[in-house]
C-alpha positions in Angstrom: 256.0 -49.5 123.5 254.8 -48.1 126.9 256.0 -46.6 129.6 256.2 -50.0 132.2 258.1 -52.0 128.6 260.4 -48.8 128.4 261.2 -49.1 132.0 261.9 -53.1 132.3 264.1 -52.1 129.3 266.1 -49.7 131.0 266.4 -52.2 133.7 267.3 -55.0 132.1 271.1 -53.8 131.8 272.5 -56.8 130.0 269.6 -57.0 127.4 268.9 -61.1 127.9 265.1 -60.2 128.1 265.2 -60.9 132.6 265.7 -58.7 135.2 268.1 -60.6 137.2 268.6 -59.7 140.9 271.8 -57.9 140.4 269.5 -55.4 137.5 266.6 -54.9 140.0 268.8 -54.1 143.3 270.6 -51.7 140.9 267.2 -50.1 139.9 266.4 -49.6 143.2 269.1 -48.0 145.0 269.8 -45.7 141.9 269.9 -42.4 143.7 268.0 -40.7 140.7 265.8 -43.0 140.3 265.0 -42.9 144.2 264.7 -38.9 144.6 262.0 -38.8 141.6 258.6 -38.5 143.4 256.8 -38.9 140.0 258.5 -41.5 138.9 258.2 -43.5 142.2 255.0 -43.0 142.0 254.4 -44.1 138.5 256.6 -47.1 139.3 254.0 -47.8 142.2 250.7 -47.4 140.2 252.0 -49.6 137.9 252.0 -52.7 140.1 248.8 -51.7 142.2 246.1 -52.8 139.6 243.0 -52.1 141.5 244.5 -48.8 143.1 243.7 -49.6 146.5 247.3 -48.0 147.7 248.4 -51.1 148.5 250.4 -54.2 146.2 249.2 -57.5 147.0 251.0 -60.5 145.7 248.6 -61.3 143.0 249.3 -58.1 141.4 252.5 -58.2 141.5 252.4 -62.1 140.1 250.2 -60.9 137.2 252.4 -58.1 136.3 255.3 -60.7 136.2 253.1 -62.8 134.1 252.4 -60.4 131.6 255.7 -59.4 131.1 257.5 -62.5 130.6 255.2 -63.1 127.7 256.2 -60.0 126.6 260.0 -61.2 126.5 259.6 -64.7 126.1 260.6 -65.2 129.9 260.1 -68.8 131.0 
């Protein structure tokens, strides 16, 4: 499993296979998560694809797409 299935896991507080709105404001006010440079970082890389520094929406729309394959997300 890698790192970006480990974290939607640890997100995904309820276990239904989404990350509902409540689960991702909760991610991202968690004050440990938030103080981590590295793993803010990490969390950053893994949406910007082309590592231009910057997340454009079709990044962020395939990383959405490839994960709800991965949990059988409709």
């Amino acid at each position: 499993m890698s790192d970006l299935s480990k974290l939607v896991l640890s997100i995904d507080t309820d276990r239904n296979g989404k990350i509902n709105y409540n689960e991702f404001l909760a991610m991202c006010i968690d004050e440990a998560i938030m103080s981590n440079e590295n793993y803010l970082q990490f969390a950053f890389n893994s949406f910007d694809l082309n590592r231009d520094g910057k997340i454009q929406r079709e990044e962020f729309k395939t990383i959405l797409k490839s994960y709800s394959k991965d949990f059988n997300c409709n």
